[in-house]
C-alpha positions in Angstrom: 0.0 0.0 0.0 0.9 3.5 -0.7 1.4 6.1 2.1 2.1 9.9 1.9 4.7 10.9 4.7 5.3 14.5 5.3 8.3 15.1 8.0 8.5 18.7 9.4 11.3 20.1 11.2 14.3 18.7 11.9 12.7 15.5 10.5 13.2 17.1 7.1 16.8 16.6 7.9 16.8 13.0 6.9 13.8 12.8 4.5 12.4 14.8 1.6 9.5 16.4 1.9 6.5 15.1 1.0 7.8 11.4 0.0 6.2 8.3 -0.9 6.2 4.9 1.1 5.5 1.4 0.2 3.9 -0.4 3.5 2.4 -3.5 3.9 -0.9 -4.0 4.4 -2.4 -3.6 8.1 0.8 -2.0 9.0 0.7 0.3 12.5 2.4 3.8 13.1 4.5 1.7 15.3 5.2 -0.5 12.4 6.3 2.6 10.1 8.6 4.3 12.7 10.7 1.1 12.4 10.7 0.7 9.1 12.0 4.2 9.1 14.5 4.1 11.6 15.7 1.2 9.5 15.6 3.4 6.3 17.5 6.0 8.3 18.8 4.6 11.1 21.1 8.2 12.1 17.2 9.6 12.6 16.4 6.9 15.1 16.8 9.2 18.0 14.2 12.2 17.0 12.2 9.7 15.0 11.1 8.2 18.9 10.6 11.8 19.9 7.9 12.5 16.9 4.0 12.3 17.6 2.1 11.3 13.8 -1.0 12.3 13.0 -3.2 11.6 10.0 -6.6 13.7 9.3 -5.2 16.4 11.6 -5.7 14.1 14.4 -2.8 13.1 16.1 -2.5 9.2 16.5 -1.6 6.2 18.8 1.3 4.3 17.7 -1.2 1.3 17.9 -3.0 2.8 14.6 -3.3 1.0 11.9 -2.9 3.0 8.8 -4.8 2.9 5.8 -3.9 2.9 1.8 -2.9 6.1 0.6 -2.7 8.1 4.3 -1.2 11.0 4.6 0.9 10.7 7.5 2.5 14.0 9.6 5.7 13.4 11.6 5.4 16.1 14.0 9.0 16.7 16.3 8.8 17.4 19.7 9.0 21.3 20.0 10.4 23.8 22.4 9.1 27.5 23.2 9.4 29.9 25.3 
């Protein structure tokens, strides 16, 4: 299945922005943050930090995505 993964951030570091993923079917958000820490394994460390969200909802990492999601990799943030 096709996904649509959009980094922000410092996530943009390691991946272009918007890219394309090929996932197997029934896979979890839990399921694609190892798949990209194996695709990037130097992003490992923010990539655990990251909330996701799809539909502007901000997800589990127990959800099971769906074909052609768009999925947000939102960084921790800091403010002051």
């Amino acid at each position: 299945m096709e996904l649509k993964i959009y980094p922000y951030a410092q996530v943009k570091e390691y991946f272009t922005a918007p890219f394309e993923l090929k996932a197997e079917t029934g896979i979890s958000v839990d399921g694609l943050l190892s798949t990209l820490c194996t695709m990037k394994p130097e992003a490992a460390g923010i990539l655990r930090k990251c909330r996701f969200a799809i539909a502007d909802s901000i997800v589990d990492n127990t959800t099971i995505l769906k074909e052609n999601d768009s999925v947000h990799i939102i960084p921790p943030s800091s403010g002051g």
